[in-house]
N, C-alpha and C positions, 0 to 999 in steps of 0.2 A: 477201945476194944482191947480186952486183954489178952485174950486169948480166943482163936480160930481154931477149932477142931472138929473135925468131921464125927459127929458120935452120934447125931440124932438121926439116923438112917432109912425111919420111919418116913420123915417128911421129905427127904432128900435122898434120894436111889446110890445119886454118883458125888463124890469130894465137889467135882467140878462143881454142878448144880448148888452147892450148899456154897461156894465160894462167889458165883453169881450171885446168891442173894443177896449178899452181904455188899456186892459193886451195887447194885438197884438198890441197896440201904444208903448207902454213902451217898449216890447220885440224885437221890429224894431230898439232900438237904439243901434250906433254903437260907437266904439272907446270910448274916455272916457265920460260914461254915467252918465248926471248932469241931475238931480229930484230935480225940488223944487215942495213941495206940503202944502197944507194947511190941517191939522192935525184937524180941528175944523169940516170938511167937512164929512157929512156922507159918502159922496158917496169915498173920498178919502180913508175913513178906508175899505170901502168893496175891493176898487181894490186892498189896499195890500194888506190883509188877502187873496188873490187869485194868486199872485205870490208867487212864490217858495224860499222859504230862503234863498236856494243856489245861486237863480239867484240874492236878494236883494242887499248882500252880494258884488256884483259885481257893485250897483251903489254907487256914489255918491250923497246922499238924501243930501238937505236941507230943512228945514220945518218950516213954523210958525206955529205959534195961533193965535187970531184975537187979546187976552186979554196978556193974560205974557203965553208963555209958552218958554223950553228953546232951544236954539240954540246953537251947540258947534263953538266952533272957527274952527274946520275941517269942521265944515258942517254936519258929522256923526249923527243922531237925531233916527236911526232906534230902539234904544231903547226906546224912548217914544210910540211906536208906540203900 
């Protein structure tokens, strides 16, 4: 996920709503669960900060930053978060 933004307003009234979509996207995935996400993304910080630890826990995150930020060799990045 690169980027989260609230722009299609149409289908989505309120930010919130557009930002639950996207936890009910995440939480659809099955088997081994691969997240790359871009960390510089406002809207990326808001969807983690609304899953549950427990569940993070259970993916496999990858993440950038647009400038230097780090990436481990597992992929594991949920610490910068």
């Amino acid at each position: 996920m690169n980027n989260i933004e609230w722009i299609i307003r149409i289908f989505f009234p309120t930010e919130e709503a557009y930002v639950k979509s996207f936890v009910k996207f995440v939480h659809k995935l099955h088997g081994k669960k691969i997240v790359v996400l871009n960390f510089d993304s406002d809207g990326v910080k808001k969807l983690i900060s609304r899953l549950d630890k427990s569940f993070l826990k259970t993916l496999n995150v990858y993440g950038y930053r647009s400038l230097s930020g780090p990436v481990t060799e597992t992929g594991k990045v949920i610490n910068t978060i």
